[in-house]
C-alpha positions as CSV (number, residue, x, y, z in Angstrom):
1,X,10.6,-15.5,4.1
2,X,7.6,-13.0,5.2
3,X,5.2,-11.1,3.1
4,X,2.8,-9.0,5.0
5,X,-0.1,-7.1,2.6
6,X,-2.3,-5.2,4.7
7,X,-4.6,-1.1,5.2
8,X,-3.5,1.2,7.8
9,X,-5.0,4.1,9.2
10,X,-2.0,5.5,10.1
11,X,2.0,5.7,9.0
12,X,2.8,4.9,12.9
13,X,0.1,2.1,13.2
14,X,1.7,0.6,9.8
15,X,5.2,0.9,11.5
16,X,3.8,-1.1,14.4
17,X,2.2,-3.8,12.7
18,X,4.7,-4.2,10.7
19,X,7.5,-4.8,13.4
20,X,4.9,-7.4,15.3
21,X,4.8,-9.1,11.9
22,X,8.7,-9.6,12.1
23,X,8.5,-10.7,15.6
24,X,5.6,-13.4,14.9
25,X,8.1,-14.3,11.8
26,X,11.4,-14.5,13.8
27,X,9.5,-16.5,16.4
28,X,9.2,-18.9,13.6
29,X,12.0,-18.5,11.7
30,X,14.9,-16.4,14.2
31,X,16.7,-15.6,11.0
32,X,14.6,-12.8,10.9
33,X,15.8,-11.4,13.8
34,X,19.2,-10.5,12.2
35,X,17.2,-8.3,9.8
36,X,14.4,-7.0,12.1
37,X,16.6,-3.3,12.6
38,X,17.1,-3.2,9.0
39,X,13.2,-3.9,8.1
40,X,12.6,-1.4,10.8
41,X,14.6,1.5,9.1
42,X,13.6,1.1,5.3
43,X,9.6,1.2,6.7
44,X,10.0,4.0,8.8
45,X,12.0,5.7,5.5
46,X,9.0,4.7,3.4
47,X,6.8,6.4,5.8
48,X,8.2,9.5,6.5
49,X,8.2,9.9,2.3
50,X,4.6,9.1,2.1
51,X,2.0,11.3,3.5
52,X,-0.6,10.6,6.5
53,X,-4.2,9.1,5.1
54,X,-6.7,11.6,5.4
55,X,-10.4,11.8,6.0
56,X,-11.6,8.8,3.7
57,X,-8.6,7.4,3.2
58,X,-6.4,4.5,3.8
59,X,-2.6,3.2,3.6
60,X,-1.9,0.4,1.5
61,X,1.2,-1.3,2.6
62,X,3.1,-4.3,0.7
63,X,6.5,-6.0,2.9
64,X,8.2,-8.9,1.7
65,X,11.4,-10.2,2.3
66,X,14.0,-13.1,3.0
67,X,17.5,-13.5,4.4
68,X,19.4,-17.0,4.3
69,X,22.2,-17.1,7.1
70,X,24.5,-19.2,6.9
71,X,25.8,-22.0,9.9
72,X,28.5,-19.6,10.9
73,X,26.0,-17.1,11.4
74,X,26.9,-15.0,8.2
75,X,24.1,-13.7,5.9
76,X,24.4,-15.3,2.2
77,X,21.4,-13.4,0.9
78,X,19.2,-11.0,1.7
79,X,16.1,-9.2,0.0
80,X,13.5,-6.6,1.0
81,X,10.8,-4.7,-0.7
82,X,8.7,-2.0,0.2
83,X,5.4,-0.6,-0.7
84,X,3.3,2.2,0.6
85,X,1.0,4.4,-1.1
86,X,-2.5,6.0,0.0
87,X,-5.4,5.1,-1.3
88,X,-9.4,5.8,-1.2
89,X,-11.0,3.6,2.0
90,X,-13.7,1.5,1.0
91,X,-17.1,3.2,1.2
92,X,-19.3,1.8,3.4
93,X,-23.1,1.1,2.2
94,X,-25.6,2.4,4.5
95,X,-28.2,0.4,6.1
């Protein structure tokens, strides 16, 4: 199981950090690795339906999934969600 809640500055920084997620996951858990292409294709879907952040800006992303394989190597279960949306970046206070 992973769930990775994090702010990017860009959909292609997002799509990175969220495949070196999977590979720090797999590394623990190589289940993961069987779902790695899928995970890869439903964020890079996400993000090409959401727009770029712009100036002030930030993108909000929200993975979480889990497969259970069985000892034959066939997947029982599987789930994914998704979430991407832009939002304001946190203001900075001066001084």
């Amino acid at each position: 199981m992973y769930d990775f809640q994090f702010v990017a500055p860009s959909k292609a920084w997002a799509i990175d950090h969220v495949l070196a997620q999977i590979d720090e996951t797999a590394a623990q858990q190589p289940d993961h690795l069987k779902d790695r292409d899928a995970v890869k294709a439903a964020v890079s879907a996400f993000m090409a339906m959401t727009r770029e952040p712009g100036e002030g800006e930030e993108l909000a992303v929200w993975v979480n999934g889990s497969i259970k394989v069985t000892d034959d190597g066939q997947t029982e279960y599987i789930s994914f969600h998704v979430s991407a949306y832009v939002q304001p970046a946190p203001v900075e206070e001066p001084g």
